[in-house]
ZAGUVO-32715 format. One line per 5 residues: their letters; for each residue z negated, y negated, x negated of N, C-alpha, C. Coordinates in nm, 4 decimals. Last residue first. Example, Ala and Ser with C-alpha at 12.3 -4.5 7.8 and 13.67 -1.06 7.14 Angstrom:
sa) -0.7080 0.2250 -1.2850 -0.7140 0.1060 -1.3670 -0.7870 -0.0030 -1.2900 | -0.7800 0.5690 -1.3190 -0.7800 0.4500 -1.2300 -0.7800 0.3300 -1.3200
//
This chain:
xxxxx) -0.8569 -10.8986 -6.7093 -0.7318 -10.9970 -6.7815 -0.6339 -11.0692 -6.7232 | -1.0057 -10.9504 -6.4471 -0.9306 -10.8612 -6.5333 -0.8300 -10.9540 -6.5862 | -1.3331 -11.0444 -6.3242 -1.1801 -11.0481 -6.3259 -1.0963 -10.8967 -6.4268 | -1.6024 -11.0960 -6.1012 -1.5925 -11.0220 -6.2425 -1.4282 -11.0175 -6.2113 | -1.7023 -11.4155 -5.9298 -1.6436 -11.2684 -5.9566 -1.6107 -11.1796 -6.0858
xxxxx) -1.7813 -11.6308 -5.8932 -1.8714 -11.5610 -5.9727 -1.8324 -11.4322 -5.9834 | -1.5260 -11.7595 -5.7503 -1.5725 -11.8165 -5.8685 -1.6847 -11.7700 -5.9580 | -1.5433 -11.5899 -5.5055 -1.4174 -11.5789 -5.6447 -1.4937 -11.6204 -5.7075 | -1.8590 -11.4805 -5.4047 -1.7557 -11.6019 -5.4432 -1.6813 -11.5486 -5.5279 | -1.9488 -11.1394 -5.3634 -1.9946 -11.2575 -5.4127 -1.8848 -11.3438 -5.4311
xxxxx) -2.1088 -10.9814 -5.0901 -1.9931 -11.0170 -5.1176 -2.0351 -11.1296 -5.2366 | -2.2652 -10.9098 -4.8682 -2.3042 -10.9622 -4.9850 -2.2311 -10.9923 -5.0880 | -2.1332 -10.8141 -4.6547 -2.2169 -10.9076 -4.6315 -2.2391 -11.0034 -4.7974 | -2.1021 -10.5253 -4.7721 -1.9859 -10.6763 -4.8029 -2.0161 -10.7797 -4.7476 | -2.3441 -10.4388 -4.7961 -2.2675 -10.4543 -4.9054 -2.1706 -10.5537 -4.9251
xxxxx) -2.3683 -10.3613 -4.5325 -2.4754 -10.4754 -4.6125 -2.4024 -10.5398 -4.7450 | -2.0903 -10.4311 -4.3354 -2.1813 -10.3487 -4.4013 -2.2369 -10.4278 -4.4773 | -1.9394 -10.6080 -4.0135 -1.9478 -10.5129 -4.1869 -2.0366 -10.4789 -4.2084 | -1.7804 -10.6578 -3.7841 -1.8566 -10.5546 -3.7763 -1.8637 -10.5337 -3.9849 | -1.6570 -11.0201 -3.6961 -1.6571 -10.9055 -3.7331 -1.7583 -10.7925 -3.7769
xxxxx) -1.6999 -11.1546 -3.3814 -1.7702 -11.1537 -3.5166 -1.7021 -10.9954 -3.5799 | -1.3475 -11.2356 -3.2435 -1.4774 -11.1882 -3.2175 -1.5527 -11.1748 -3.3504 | -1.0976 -11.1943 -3.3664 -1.1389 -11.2089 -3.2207 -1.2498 -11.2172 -3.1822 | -0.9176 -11.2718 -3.6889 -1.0536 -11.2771 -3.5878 -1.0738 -11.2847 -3.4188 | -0.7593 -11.3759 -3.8843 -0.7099 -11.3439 -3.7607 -0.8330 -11.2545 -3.7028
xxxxx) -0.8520 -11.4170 -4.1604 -0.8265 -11.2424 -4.1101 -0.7911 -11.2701 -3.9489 | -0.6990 -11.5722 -4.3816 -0.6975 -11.6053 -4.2675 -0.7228 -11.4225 -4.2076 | -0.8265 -11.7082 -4.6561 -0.7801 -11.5730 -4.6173 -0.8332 -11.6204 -4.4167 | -0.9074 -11.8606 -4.8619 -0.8507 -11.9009 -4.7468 -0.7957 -11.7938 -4.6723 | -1.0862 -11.8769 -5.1167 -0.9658 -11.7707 -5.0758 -0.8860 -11.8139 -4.9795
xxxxx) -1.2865 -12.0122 -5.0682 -1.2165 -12.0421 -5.2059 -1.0844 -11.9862 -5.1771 | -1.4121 -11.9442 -4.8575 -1.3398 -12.0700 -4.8423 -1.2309 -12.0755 -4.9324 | -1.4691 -11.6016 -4.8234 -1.5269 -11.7495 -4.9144 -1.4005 -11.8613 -4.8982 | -1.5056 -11.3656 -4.6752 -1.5062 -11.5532 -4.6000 -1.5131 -11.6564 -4.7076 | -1.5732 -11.1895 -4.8504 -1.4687 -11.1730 -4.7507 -1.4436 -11.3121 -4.6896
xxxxx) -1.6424 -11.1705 -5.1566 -1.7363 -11.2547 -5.0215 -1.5911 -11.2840 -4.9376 | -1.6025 -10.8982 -5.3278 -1.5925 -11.0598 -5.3303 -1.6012 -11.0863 -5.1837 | -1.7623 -10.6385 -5.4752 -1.7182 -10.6708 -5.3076 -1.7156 -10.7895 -5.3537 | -1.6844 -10.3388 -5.6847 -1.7716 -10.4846 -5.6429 -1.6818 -10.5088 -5.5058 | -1.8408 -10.0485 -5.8638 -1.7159 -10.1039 -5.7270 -1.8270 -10.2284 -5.7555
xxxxx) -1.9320 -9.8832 -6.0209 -1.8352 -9.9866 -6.1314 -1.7797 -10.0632 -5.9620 | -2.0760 -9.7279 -5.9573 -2.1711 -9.8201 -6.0116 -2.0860 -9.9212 -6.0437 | -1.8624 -9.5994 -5.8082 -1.9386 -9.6750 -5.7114 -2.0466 -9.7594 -5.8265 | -1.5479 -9.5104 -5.8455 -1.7146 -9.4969 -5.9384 -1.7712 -9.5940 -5.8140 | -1.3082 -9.3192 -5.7623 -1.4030 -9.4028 -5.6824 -1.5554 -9.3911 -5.8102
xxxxx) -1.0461 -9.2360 -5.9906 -1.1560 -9.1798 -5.9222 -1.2643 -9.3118 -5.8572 | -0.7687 -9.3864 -5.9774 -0.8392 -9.3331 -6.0094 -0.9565 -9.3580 -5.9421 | -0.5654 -9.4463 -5.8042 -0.4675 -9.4068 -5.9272 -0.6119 -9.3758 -6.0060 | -0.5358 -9.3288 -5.4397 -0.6086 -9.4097 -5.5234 -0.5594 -9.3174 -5.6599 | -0.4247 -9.3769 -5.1502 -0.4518 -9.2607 -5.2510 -0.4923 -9.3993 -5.3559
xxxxx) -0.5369 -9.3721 -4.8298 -0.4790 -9.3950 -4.9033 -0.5113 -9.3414 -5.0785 | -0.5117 -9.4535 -4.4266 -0.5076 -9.3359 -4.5598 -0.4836 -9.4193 -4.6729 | -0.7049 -9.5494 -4.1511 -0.6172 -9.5436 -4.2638 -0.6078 -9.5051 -4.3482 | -0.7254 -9.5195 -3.8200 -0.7043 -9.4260 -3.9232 -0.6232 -9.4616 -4.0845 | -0.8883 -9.7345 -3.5535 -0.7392 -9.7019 -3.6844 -0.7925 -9.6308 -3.7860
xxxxx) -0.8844 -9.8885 -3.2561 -0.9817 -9.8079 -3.3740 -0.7910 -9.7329 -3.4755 | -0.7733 -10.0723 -3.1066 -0.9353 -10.0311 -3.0714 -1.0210 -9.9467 -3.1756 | -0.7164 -10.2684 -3.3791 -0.6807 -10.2194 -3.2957 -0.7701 -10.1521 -3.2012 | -0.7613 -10.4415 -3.6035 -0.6875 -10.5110 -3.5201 -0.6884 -10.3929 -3.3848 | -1.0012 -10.3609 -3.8518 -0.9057 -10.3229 -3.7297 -0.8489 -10.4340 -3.6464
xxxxx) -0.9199 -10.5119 -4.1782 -0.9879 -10.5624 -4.0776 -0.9056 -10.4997 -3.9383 | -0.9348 -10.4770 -4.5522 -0.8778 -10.4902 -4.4378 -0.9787 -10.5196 -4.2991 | -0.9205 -10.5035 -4.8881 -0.9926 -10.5061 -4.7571 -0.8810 -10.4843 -4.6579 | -0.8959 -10.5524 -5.2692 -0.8372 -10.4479 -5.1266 -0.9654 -10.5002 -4.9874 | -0.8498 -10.7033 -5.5519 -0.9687 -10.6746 -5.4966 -0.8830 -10.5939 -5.3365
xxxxx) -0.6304 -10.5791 -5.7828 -0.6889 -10.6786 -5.7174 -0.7789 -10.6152 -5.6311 | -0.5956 -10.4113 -6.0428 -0.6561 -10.5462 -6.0912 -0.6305 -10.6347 -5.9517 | -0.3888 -10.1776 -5.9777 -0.4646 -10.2211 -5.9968 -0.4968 -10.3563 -6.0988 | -0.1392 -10.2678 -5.6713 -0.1519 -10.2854 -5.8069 -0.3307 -10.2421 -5.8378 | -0.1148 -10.1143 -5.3523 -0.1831 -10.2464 -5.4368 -0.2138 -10.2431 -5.5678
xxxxx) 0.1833 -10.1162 -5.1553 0.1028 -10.0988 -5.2818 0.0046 -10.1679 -5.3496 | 0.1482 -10.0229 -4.7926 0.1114 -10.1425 -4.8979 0.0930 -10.1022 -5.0626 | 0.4119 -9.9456 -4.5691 0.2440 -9.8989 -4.6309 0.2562 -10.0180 -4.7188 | 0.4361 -9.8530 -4.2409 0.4512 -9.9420 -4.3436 0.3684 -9.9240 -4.4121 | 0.5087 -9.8057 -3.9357 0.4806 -9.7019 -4.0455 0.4857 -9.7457 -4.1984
xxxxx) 0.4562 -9.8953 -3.7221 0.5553 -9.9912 -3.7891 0.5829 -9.8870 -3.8856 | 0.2557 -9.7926 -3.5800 0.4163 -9.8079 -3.4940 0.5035 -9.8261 -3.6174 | 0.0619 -9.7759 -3.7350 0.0795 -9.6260 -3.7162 0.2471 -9.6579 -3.6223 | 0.0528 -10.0477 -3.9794 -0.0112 -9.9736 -3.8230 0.0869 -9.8324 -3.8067 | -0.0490 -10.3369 -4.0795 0.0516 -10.2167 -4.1287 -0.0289 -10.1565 -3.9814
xxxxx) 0.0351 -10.6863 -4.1702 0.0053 -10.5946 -4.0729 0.0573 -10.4721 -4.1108 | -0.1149 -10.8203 -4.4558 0.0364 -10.7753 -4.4473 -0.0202 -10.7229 -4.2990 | -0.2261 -11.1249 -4.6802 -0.2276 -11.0166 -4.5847 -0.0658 -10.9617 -4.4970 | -0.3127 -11.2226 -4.9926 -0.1995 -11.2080 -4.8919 -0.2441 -11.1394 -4.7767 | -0.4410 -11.4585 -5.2341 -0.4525 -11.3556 -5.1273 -0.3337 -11.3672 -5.0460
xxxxx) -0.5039 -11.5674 -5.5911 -0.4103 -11.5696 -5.4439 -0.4385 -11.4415 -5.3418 | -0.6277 -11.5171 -5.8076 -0.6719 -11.6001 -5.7304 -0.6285 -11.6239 -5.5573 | -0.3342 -11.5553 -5.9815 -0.4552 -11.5542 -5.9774 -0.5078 -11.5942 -5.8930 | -0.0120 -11.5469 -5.9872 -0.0656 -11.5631 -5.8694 -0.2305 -11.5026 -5.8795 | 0.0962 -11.4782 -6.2382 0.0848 -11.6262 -6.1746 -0.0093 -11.6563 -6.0443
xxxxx) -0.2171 -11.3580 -6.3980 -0.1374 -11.2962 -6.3214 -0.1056 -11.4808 -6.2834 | -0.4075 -11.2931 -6.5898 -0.2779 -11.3414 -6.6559 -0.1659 -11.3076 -6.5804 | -0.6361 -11.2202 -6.4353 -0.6123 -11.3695 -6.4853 -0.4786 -11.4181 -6.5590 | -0.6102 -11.0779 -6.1689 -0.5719 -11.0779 -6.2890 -0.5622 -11.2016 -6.3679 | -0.6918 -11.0590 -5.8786 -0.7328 -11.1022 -5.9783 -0.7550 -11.0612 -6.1192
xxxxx) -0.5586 -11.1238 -5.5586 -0.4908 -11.1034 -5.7012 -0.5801 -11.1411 -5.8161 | -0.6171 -10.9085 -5.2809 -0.6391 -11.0365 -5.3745 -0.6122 -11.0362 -5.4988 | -0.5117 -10.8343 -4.9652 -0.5429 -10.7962 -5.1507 -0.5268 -10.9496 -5.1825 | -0.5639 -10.6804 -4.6641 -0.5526 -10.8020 -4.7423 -0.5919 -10.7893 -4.8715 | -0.3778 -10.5639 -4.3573 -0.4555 -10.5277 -4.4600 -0.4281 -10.6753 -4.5584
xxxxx) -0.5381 -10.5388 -4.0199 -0.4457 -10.6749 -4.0811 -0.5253 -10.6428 -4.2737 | -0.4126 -10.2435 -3.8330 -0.5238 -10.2974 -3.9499 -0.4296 -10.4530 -4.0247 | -0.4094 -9.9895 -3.5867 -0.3533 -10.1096 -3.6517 -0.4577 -10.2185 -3.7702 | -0.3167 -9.6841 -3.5257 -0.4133 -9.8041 -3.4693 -0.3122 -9.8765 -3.5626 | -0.3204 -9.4280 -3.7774 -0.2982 -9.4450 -3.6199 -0.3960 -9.5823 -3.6284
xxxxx) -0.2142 -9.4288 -4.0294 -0.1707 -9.3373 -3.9418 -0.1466 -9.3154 -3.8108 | -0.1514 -9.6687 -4.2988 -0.2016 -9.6480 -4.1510 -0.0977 -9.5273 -4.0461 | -0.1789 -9.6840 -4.6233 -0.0937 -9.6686 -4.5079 -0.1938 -9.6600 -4.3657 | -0.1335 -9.7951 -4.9250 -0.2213 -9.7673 -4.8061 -0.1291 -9.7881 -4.7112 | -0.1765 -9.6691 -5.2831 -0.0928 -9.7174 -5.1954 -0.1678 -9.6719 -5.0102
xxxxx) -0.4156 -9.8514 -5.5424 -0.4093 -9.8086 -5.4023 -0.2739 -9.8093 -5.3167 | -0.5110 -9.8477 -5.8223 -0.4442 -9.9019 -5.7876 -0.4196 -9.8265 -5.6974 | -0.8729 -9.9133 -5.9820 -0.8022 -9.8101 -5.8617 -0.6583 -9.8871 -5.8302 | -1.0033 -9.9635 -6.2692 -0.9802 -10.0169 -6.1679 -0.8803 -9.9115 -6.1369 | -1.2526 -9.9265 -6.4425 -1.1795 -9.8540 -6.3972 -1.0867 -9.9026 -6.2473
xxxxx) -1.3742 -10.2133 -6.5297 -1.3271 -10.1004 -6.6090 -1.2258 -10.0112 -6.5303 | -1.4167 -10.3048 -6.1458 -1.4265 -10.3309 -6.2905 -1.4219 -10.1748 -6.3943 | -1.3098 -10.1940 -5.8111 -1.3486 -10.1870 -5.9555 -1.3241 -10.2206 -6.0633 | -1.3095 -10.3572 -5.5387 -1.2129 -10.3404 -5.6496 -1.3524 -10.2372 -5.7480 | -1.2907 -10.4872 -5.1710 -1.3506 -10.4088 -5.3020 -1.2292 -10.3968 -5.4353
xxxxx) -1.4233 -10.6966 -4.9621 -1.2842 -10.6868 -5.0550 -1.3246 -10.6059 -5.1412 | -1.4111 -10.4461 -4.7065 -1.3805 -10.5599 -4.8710 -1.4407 -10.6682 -4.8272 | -1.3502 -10.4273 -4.3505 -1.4082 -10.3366 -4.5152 -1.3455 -10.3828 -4.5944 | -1.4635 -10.4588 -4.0783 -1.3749 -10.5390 -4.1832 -1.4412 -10.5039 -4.3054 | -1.3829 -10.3803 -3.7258 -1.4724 -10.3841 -3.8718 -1.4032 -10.4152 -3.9381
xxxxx) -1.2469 -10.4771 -3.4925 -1.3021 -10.5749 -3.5849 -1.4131 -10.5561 -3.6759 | -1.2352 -10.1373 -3.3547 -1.1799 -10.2664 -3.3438 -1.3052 -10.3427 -3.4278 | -1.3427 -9.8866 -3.6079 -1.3481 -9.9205 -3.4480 -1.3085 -10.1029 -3.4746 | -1.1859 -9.6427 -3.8207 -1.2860 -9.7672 -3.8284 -1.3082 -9.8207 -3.6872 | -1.1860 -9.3967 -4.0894 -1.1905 -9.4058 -3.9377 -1.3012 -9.5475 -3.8854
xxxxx) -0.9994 -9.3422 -4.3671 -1.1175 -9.4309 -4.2950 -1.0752 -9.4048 -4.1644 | -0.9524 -9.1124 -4.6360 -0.9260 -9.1215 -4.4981 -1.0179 -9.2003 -4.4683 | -0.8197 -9.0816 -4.9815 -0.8981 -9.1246 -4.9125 -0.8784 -9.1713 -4.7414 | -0.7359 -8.8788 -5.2549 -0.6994 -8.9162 -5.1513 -0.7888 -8.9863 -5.0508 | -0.6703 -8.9063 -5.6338 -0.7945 -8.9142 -5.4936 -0.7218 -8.9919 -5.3794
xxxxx) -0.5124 -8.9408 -5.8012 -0.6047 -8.9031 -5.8425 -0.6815 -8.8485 -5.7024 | -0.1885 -9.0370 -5.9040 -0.2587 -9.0473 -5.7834 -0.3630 -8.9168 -5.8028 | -0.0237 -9.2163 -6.1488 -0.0461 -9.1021 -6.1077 -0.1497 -9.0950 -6.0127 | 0.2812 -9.4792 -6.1119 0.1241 -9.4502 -6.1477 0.0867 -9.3025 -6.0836 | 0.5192 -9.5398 -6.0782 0.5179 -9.4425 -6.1353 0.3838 -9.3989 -6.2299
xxxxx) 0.6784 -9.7640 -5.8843 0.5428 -9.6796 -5.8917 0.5413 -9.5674 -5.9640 | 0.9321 -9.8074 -5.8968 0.8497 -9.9040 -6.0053 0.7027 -9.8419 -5.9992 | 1.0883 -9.7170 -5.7192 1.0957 -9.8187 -5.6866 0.9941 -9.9231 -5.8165 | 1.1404 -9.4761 -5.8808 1.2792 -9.4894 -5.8541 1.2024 -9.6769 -5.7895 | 0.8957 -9.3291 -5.8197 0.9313 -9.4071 -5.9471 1.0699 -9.4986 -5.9131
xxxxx) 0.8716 -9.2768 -5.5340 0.8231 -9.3863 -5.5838 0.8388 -9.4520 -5.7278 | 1.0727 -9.0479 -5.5600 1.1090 -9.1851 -5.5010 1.0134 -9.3316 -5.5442 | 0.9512 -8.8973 -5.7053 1.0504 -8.9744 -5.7574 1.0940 -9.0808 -5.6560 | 0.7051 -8.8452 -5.5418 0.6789 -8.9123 -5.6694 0.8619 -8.9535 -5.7349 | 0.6397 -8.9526 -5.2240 0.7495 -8.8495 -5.3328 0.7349 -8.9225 -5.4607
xxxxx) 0.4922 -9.0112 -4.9725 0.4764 -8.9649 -5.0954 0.5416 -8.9054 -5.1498 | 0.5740 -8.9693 -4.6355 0.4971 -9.0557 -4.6812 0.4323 -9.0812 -4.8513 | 0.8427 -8.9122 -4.5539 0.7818 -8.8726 -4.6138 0.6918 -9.0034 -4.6589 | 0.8546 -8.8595 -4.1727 0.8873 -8.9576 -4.2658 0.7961 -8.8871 -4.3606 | 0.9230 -8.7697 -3.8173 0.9410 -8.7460 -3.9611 0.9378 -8.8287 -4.0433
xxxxx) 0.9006 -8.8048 -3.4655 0.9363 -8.8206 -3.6031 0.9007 -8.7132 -3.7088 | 1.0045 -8.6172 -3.1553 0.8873 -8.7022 -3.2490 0.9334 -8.7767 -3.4066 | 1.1752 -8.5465 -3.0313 1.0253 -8.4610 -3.0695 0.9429 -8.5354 -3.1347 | 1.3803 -8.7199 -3.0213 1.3102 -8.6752 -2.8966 1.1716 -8.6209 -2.9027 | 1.3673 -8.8269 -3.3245 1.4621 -8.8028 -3.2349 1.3293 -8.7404 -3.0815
xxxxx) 1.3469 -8.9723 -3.6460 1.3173 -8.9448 -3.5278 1.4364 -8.9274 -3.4628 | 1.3157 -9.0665 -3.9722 1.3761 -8.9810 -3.8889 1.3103 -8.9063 -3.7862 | 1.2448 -9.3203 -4.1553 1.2162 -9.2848 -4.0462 1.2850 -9.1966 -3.9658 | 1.1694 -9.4473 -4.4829 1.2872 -9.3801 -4.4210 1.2216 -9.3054 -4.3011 | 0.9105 -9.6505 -4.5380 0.9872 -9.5347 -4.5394 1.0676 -9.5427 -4.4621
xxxxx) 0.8749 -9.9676 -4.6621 0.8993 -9.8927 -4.5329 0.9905 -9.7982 -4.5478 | 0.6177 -10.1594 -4.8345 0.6860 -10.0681 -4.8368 0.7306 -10.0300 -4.7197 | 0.5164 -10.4137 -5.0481 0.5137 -10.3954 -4.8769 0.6358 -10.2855 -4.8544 | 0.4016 -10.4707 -5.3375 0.4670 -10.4148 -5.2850 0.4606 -10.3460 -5.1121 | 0.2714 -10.6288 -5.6352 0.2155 -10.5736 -5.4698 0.3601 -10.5787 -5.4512
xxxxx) 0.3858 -10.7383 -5.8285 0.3059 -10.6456 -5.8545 0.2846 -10.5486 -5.7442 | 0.2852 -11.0361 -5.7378 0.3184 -11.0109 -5.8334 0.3114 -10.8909 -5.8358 | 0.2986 -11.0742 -5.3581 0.2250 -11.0644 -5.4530 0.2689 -10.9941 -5.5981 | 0.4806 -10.9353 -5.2032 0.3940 -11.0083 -5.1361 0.2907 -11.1316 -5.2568 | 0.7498 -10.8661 -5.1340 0.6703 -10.8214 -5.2753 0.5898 -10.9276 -5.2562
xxxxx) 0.9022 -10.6792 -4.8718 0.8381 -10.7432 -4.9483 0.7435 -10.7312 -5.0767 | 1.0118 -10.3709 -4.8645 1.0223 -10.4667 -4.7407 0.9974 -10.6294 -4.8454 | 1.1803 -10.1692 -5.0158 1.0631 -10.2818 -5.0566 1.1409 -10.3670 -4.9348 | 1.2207 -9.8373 -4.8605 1.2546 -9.9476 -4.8862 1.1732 -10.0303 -4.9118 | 1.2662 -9.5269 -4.9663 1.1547 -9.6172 -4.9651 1.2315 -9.7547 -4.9499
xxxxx) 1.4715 -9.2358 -4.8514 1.4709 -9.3602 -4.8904 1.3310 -9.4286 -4.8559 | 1.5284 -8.8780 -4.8619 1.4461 -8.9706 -4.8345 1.4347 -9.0946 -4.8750 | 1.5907 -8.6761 -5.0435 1.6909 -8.8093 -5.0230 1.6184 -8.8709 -4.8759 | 1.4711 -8.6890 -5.4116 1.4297 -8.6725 -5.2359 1.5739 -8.6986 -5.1859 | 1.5483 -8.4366 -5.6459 1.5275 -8.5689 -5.5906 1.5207 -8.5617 -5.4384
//
């Protein structure tokens, strides 16, 4: 066993989990384990991690909301360097909180990571001049099976805290409404 401690900062969301490792620093720098599989069982994660994934993004790009249908990815995300306002959406239909969005700040000071259940949609948005974020995924990236829900749809109310137009891609430009979204039970 570790003796490394995970603490649940918050449970943001049925399921979702706002995490803060155990931090050991001193003059040289830190230390923290960012992944122990008994620690994470020990808090209720005891999903298996398939694929590791690194983004390098520049102030106010904004990537999602993605998810996959059939194979859905349950994501723990962290930030290495910079800062990111990260945001999940809950769409499980036999979830209380269908339909609901949260956002959490995570960043390379705070060292905080996010669990995101699978069955919700994932984005985020730099807050910083540019941010490194990691994260592992509980299965493989299909891209015929990824969708994008419409990052601005009213329906959501997702406040991304905006300075300026944000920077996205054709894909999440195209984003489609909760209300024409593909769900999960």
């Amino acid at each position: 066993m570790s003796s490394a401690k995970i603490t649940v900062v918050e449970a943001p969301l049925a399921g979702a989990l706002l995490l803060e490792p155990q931090v050991f620093g001193d003059a040289r720098g830190f230390f923290l384990e960012s992944y122990n599989e008994h620690t994470m069982a020990d808090i209720g994660i005891a999903q298996q991690f398939v694929q590791d994934n690194h983004s390098f993004s520049s102030h106010n790009v904004l990537r999602g909301l993605h998810y996959q249908v059939e194979r859905p990815q349950g994501k723990l995300v962290r930030v290495a360097v910079g800062e990111i306002l990260d945001v999940i959406v809950d769409l499980r239909r036999s979830s209380g909180a269908f339909g609901k969005a949260h956002a959490v700040r995570l960043s390379g000071e705070n060292k905080r990571m996010l669990w995101v259940p699978a069955g919700f949609a994932h984005g985020f948005r730099v807050v910083s001049e540019t941010a490194h974020v990691l994260y592992k995924a509980t299965d493989f990236y299909a891209p015929e099976l990824e969708r994008s829900l419409l990052w601005n749809d009213p329906a959501l109310g997702i406040d991304w805290q905006l300075d300026g137009e944000p920077s996205l891609s054709e894909k999440d430009r195209k984003g489609v409404p909760f209300q024409q979204a593909e769900t999960y039970r």
